[in-house]
C-alpha positions as CSV (number, residue, x, y, z in Angstrom):
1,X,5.3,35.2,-11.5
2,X,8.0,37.7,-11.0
3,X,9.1,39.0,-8.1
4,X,7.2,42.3,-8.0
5,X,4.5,41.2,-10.1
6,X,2.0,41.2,-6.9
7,X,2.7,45.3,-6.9
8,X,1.7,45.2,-10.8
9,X,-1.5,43.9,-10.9
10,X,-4.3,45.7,-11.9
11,X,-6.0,45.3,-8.7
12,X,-3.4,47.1,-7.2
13,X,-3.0,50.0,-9.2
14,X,-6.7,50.5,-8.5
15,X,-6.6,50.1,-5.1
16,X,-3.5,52.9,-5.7
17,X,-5.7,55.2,-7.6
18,X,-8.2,55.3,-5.4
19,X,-5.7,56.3,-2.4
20,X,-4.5,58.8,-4.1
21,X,-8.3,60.0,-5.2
22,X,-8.9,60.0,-1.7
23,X,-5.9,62.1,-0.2
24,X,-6.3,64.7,-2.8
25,X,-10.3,65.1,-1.4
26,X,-9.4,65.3,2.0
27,X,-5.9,67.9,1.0
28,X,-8.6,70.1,-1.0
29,X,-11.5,69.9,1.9
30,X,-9.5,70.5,4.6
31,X,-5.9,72.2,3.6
32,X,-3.6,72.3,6.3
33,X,-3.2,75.9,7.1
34,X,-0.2,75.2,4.5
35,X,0.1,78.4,2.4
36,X,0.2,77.7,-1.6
37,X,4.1,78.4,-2.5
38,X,4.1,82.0,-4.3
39,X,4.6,81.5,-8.1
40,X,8.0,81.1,-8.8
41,X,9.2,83.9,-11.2
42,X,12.7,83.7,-12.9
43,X,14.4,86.4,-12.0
44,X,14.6,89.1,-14.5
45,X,17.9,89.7,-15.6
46,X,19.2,93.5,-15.4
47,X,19.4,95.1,-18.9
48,X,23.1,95.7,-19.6
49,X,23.9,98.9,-20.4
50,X,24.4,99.5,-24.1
51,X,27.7,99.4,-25.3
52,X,29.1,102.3,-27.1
């Protein structure tokens, strides 16, 4: 047994998962009145003017 093996166990990635399951319910039932970030867009780079 190593010293984080208790953290690696099966078991415990389950009991994980489901956590996670569970917040991501409740975050899409109820959202926080958190707005979604707008898209983030590169900026589009200005055209040089043509040389010559």
């Amino acid at each position: 047994m190593g010293k984080f093996d208790r953290r690696k166990s099966q078991k415990m990635k389950r009991r994980k998962a489901q956590v996670k399951k569970k917040e991501k319910l409740a975050r899409r039932r109820n959202p926080t009145g958190k707005k979604p970030a707008a898209k983030k867009t590169s900026a589009k780079k200005e055209k040089a003017a043509p040389k010559g």
